[in-house]
C-alpha positions, 0 to 999 in steps of 0.5 A: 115465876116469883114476879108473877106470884109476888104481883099477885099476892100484892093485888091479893092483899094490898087492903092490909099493906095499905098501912105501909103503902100511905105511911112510905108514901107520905114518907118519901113524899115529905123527904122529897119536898124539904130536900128540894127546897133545901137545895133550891135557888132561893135557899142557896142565895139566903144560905149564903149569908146565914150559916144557921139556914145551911146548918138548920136544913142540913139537920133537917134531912138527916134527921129525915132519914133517920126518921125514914128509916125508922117508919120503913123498918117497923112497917117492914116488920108489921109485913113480915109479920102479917104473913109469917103464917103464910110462910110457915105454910110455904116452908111446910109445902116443900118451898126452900127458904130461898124461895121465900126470901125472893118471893117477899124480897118481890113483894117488898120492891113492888110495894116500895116502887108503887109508893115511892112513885106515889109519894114523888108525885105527892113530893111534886105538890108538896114542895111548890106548897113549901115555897110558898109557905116559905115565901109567905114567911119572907114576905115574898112573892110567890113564883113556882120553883124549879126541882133540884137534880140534887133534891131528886138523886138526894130522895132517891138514893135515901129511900133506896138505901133504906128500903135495902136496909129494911128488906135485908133485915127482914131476910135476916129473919127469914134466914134465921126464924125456925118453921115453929116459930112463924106457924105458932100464935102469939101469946096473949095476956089476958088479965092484969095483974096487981090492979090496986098497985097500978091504980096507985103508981097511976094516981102518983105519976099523974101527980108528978106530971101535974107538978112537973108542968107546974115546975117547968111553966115557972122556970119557963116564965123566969127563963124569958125575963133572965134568957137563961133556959138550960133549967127549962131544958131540963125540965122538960126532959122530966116532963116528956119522962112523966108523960110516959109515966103518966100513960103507961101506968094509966093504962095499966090500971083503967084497963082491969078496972074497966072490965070489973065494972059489970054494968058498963061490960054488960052494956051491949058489946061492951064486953068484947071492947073491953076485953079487947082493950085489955089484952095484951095490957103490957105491951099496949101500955108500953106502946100508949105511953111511947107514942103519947110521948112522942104526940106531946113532943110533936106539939109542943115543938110546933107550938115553939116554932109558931111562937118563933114565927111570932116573936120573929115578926114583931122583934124586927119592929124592936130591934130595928123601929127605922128604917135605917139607925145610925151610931156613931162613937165620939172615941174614935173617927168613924170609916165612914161618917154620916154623910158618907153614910147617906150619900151610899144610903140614898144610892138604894132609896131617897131619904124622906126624912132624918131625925139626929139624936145624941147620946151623953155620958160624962164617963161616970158609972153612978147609975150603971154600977147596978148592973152586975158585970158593968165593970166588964163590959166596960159601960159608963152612964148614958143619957138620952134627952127626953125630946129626943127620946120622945120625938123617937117614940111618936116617929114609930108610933109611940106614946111620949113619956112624961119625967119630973125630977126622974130618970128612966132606965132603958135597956134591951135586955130584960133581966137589966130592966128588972134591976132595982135603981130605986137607991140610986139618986145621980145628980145632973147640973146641980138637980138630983134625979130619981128612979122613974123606973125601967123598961125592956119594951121600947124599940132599940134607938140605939142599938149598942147601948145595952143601957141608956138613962132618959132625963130632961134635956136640961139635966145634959146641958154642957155633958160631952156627947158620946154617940153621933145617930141618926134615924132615916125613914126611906121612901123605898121601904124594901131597898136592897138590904144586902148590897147596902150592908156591904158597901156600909160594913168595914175592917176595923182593928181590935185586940183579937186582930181585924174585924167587919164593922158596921155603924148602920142597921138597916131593918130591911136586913134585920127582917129578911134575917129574922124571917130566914132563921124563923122560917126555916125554924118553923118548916124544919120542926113542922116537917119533923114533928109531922113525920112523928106523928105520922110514925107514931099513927102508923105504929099503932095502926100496925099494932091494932091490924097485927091482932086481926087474927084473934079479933076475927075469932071473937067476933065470930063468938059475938056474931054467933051470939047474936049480934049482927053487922050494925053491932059488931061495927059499933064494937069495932069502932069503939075499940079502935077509938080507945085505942087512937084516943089514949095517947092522942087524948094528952098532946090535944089537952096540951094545946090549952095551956101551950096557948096560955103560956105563949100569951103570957110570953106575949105579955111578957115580951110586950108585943102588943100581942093577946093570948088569943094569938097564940090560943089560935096558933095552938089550936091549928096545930091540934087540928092538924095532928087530929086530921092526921089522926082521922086518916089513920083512923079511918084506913085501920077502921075499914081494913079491919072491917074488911078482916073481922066483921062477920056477915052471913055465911062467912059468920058461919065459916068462922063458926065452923073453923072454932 
C-alpha cells in the first residue's frame, strides 16, 4: 500500500523534486566518472611512479563524498520540507508517525533509485569524456577505457551510504517534529531594519574587499619571483572572507533601498519583485554571501588549475630544452659514464646529433658569495663559455647573446636572478669582468647548477673543468622514457645512507611528469569546483522553490489586480534572476582580473605567452559555470511557473482561498 501511495505521490510531484532529481544525478554522475578513472589502467600504471597522482585522486574521491553527501542532505531536507504541510495533514487524518516515515522513507528511495540510475548512465559518458580529456593532457592517444568493478562498487556504495545518511535524518525529524509545528507557516521578515547602517557597513566592506584584492595581487606578483606563497594563502583566506562580507551586507542594504524608490516600485510589477526580494532579507543575505563565497572560490581554484596546465606545457621546454642532458662531476668517477650513457641512450632512439659543453670553476666563490645561504649549499663559481652557452641557445631556437668585458648571471630560480652583482667585478686570466646582468628565463643547460656565470671563452683558458655534459637530440622524440630512466638511474653512497642517482635527464620524462601531476591537478579541481557550483545552484534553486506557497498568494493579488499571464511571468523572471544574478554577479567579475594576472604570471615566468591566453582560459571557465547557471535557472523558472503563475479559473481559485 505505502509502495503504491508513494509511486504515485512521485508521479504526482515529480515537477518540484526535479531540483533534487538533476542535482543527485549530477552528483552521482561526477562521482562515477572520477572514481573510474582513478582506478583505471592508465591511472594505476602513472600512479605507480607519481606518488602525488595517487594522493592527489584519493583527495579527490573523498572529498567527492563529502561534497556528496552535503548536496544529498540539503536536497533531502528542501523534500521534507516542501511537504511538511502534507504530513501534518496526514498526522491529523488518523495516519501514525510510523506511516509517514515509511510513506517518505518509499518516496525517498524511488527518487534515489531513478536518479542514481540516471546519473551512472550520465557516469558512463561522463568518464570516456574524462579519458579523453586526460589523454588529451598526456598527449596521448585516445582509445575508450574499460570500467572498474572497483569504480562501480566504489559509487554505489557512497551513494548509498549516503542516501541512508540523509533519509535517517529526515526520519529523525519526522520522529521528533510535533504536528504544530509541520502545519504552521513560515515566519517571513518583511522589511529591514536600520537601512542607514547597512548602506555603511556595505560601503565599508566593499572597500576592504577592494584593498584586500589589491593586497593579495601584490603579494601574489611577489610570491612568484620569491616562490614563497604562505603570505598569498593568507590572504586570500581574507578575501574569500571579504566576499562574504561584501555580499551579505550589500544585500541587506539594496533590498530596502530598493523598494523606498517609488518610481522603480511603481514601474509595472515592480512592487511584487521587489517586495519579493526583500523578504526574509536576513536569510537571503546569509545565503548570497555563502553561495558567492563558494562561486568565487570554484573559479578562482579553476583558473590555478589551467594556469597549472599552462605553466606545465611550457616549463618542460625550460627544464629540460633536449631531448636528453647529460652532467657529469669531475669530483667523483661517474657509475655510468658518457659512453656508457649513450650506448643504453641509443637502445631506445638513435642519436641524431650531440653537442659537449663543460662547465669551469676554480673553486673560488667571488661571484656566488651574493646569494644568501651559498656557504650551505656548498656553491663555488661556475662558468660557462659563451660559444657553448650560445650554440645551446640557437640548438633550441634561442637568440645568441653578445658580452664584452662582462658576465652574465644565469640561474634557475627566480629570487637568485634578482640578486644585484652590480659591485661584483671577478677578474679572469688577468681581465676584469662586469655584471651584464642576470636571467631565470633560459632553458636549464645544466640542471643542477642552480648558478652558473656566462663569460667569453678566453676569460677560462687553463681553469680546470668541473662538470663533463652533453646535450643529445634523438631521432624517436617519444622514446620510452621509463624504461631508460631506470637502466640510467644507480645507488650512490651519501651521508643519510644510499640513494637513486641519475646524471641524464631525458625530457620525455620530464613531460609525462609534468603532464600527470598537471592533468590530474586540473581534473581534480575541475571536478571539485563543478560539484560547488552545482551545489551552490542547487541551494538556491531550493531556497526560491521553499517559498512557493507565499509567492502563489501574491500572485493571485497581482493577477486580481489586473495583470494577466504575460505579466506575471515577466515578474516572476525578474525575480528569480536577481535572485541567481547576486552572488553569480562577482565570481563572472572575477574572470577579468584573474585573466590579467595569470598574463603577468606569464610575463613574469617568460613563457612567451600574452595575456589573451590566459584572458581565453578565464573566460571558458565563466562560461562554463554560467551554463550551469542557465540549467539552474531554467528548471526553477518553469517549476515555479507551473506552482505561481495564475491562469484564468485557477486565478479565481486563489482568489477565493484568500
Amino acid at each position: 500500500m505505502f509502495a503504491k501511495l508513494a509511486l504515485r505521490n512521485v508521479r504526482r510531484q515529480i515537477g518540484s523534486y526535479l531540483i533534487y532529481f538533476v542535482t543527485v544525478a549530477l552528483s552521482i554522475a561526477l562521482m562515477f566518472a572520477v572514481n573510474n578513472l582513478s582506478y583505471s589502467d592508465r591511472i594505476r600504471s602513472l600512479a605507480e611512479d607519481s606518488s602525488d597522482v595517487r594522493t592527489m585522486f584519493a583527495m579527490v574521491t573523498v572529498l567527492s563524498c563529502l561534497v556528496t553527501a552535503l548536496v544529498l542532505s540539503y536536497a533531502t531536507g528542501f523534500m521534507l520540507k516542501l511537504r511538511r504541510k502534507e504530513f501534518g495533514m496526514y498526522l491529523t487524518l488518523g495516519m501514525t508517525r510510523r506511516n509517514i516515515q515509511t510513506l517518505f522513507a518509499c518516496e525517498t528511495g524511488i527518487l534515489s533509485f531513478l536518479a542514481m540510475l540516471a546519473g551512472m548512465g550520465a557516469g558512463l559518458v561522463i568518464f570516456q569524456l574524462l579519458v579523453a580529456l586526460f589523454s588529451s593532457l598526456m598527449e596521448l592517444p585516445f582509445a575508450v577505457s574499460a570500467y572498474s568493478v572497483e569504480g562501480i562498487l566504489l559509487t554505489l556504495t557512497v551513494s548509498l551510504g549516503m542516501f541512508l545518511l540523509s533519509t535517517m535524518v529526515s526520519l529523525r525529524y519526522l520522529k521528533k517534529t510535533s504536528m504544530a509545528e509541520l502545519l504552521k507557516a513560515e515566519a517571513v521578515e518583511r522589511s529591514e531594519k536600520h537601512p542607514a547602517l547597512w548602506r555603511a557597513l556595505s560601503i565599508v566592506a566593499v572597500a576592504g574587499l577592494t584593498v584586500s584584492l589589491i593586497v593579495t595581487y601584490r603579494n601574489l606578483m611577489a610570491a612568484f619571483r620569491d616562490q614563497d606563497g604562505v603570505v598569498v594563502l593568507l590572504w586570500l583566506v581574507v578575501d574569500l572572507a571579504m566576499v562574504f562580507l561584501a555580499h551579505f551586507t550589500l544585500s541587506r542594504a539594496l533590498a530596502g533601498a530598493l523598494l523606498r524608490r517609488e518610481k522603480l516600485k511603481n514601474r509595472g510589477a515592480n512592487a511584487v519583485v521587489l517586495r519579493g526580494l526583500s523578504g526574509r532579507v536576513s536569510m537571503n543575505a546569509l545565503l548570497i554571501g555563502a553561495l558567492a563565497t563558494i562561486l568565487v572560490f570554484a573559479v578562482g581554484m579553476s583558473n590555478i588549475a589551467m594556469g597549472e596546465k599552462v605553466y606545465a606545457d611550457c616549463s618542460v621546454a625550460k627544464d629540460c630544452p633536449y631531448d636528453v642532458l647529460a652532467m657529469l662531476n669531475c669530483a667523483r668517477e661517474p657509475e655510468i659514464s658518457l659512453e656508457e650513457g649513450e650506448k643504453i641512450i641509443e637502445k631506445y632512439s638513435p642519436i641524431s646529433s650531440k653537442m659537449d659543453f663543460q662547465l669551469h670553476s676554480a673553486g673560488e666563490t667571488t661571484l656566488c658569495s651574493s646569494v644568501l645561504g651559498y656557504d650551505l649549499m656548498g656553491w663555488t663559481d661556475k662558468y660557462l663559455p659563451l660559444s657553448q652557452f650560445n650554440a645551446l641557445l640557437t640548438g633550441c631556437g634561442w637568440e645568441p647573446v653578445a658580452l664584452d668585458g662582462q658576465y652574465l648571471v644565469v640561474t634557475g630560480v627566480q629570487g637568485i636572478s634578482e640578486v644585484d652583482f652590480s659591485d661584483k667585478i671577478v677578474t679572469l686570466n688577468g681581465k676584469p669582468y662586469s655584471w651584464a646582468g642576470s636571467s631565470a628565463s633560459y632553458p636549464e643547460f645544466a640542471r643542477r647548477a642552480r648558478l652558473y656565470f656566462v663569460v667569453p671563452d678566453e676569460a677560462l683558458l687553463g681553469m680546470p673543468v668541473s662538470d663533463v655534459c652533453a646535450a643529445y637530440t634523438l631521432e624517436n622524440h617519444r622514446p620510452d622514457s621509463q624504461a631508460m630512466l631506470a637502466e640510467l638511474t644507480y645507488l650512490r653512497q651519501t651521508e643519510e645512507g644510499p640513494e637513486e642517482w641519475c646524471d641524464f635527464a631525458i625530457r620525455e620524462e620530464y613531460r609525462l611528469w609534468s603532464n600527470v601531476n598537471a592533468g590530474t591537478l586540473l581534473i581534480g579541481t575541475l571536478y571539485v569546483s563543478t560539484v560547488f557550483v552545482c551545489m551552490a545552484l542547487a541551494i538556491l534553486s531550493v531556497k526560491i522553490l521553499s517559498t512557493l506557497d507565499e509567492e502563489r498568494r501574491r500572485f493571485a493579488i497581482l493577477y486580481r489586480l489586473g495583470a494577466d499571464e504575460r505579466t506575471q511571468k515577466s515578474a516572476l523572471r525578474k525575480q528569480i534572476g536577481a535572485f541567481f544574478l547576486a552572488p553569480f554577479a562577482f565570481p563572472l567579475l572575477m574572470t577579468v582580473p584573474m585573466g590579467l594576472i595569470f598574463g603577468k604570471v606569464y610575463e613574469i615566468w617568460d613563457f612567451g605567452l600574452n595575456g589573451w591566453r590566459a584572458m581565453e582560459t578565464a573566460v571558458l571557465i565563466a562560461l562554463v559555470v554560467a551554463g550551469a547557471y542557465v540549467l539552474y535557472f531554467l528548471i526553477t523558472y518553469f517549476i515555479s511557473c507551473g506552482h505561481v503563475i495564475c491562469r484564468g479559473a485557477e486565478g479565481g481559485g486563489n482568489e477565493r482561498g484568500l
